[in-house]
N, C-alpha and C positions, 0 to 999 in steps of 0.2 A: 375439614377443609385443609389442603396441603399449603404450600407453601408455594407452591406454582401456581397453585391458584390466585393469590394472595398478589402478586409481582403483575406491574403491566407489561401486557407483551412489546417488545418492541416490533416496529415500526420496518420493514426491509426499506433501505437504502433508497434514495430519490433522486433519479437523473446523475448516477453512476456508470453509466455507459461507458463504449467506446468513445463514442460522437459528441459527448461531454468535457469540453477540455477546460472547467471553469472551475476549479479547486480553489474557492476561497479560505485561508487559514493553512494554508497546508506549510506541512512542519517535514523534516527530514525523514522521520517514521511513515509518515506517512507516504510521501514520497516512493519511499523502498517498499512500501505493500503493494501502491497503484503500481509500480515496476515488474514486481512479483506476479499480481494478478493478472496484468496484462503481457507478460514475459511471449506470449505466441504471437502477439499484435507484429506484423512486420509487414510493409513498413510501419513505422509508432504509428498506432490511435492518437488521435487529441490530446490524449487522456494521460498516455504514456508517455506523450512528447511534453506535456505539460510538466509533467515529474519530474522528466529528464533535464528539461532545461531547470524548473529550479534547482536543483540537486548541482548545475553546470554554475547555478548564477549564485549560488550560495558558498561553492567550493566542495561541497559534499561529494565522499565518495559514493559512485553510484551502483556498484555493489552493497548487498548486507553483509554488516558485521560477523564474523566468524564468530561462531560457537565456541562455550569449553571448550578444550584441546581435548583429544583424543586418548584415552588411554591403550596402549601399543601392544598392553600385555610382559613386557619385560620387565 
C-alpha cells in the first residue's frame, strides 16, 4: 500500500465560483489568490470584487508581493 493510498483525498472546493461573492474568514493571501484566479473576470465577479474591496477596506495592497529580486547576471 503506498502512501497515497493511506492520505484522504481532498474534497474540490465548494461554491467557489464567480457568482459566489461570500468569502467568509478571508485573510489578505487569500484575497491575492481570489484576485489572481479571477484576474480575466472584467467587469469583477462577486468574487473578485469581494477581494478587492477587502484588500480596499483593510488598506492591503492589492497587488502580490514581489518575488526574490532577480539575479541580472553581473
Amino acid at each position: 500500500m503506498s502512501v497515497h493510498e493511506l492520505r484522504p483525498r481532498k474534497k474540490p472546493p465548494v461554491d467557489e465560483g464567480c457568482d459566489n461573492g461570500s468569502v467568509p474568514g478571508i485573510t489578505d493571501k487569500w484575497a491575492r489568490g481570489i484576485i489572481a484566479i479571477h484576474e480575466g473576470c472584467e467587469p469583477a465577479c462577486p468574487r473578485k470584487a469581494t477581494a478587492l474591496r477587502y484588500l480596499a477596506d483593510t488598506g492591503a495592497e492589492t497587488e502580490p508581493a514581489p518575488g526574490p529580486p532577480q539575479d541580472s547576471g553581473a
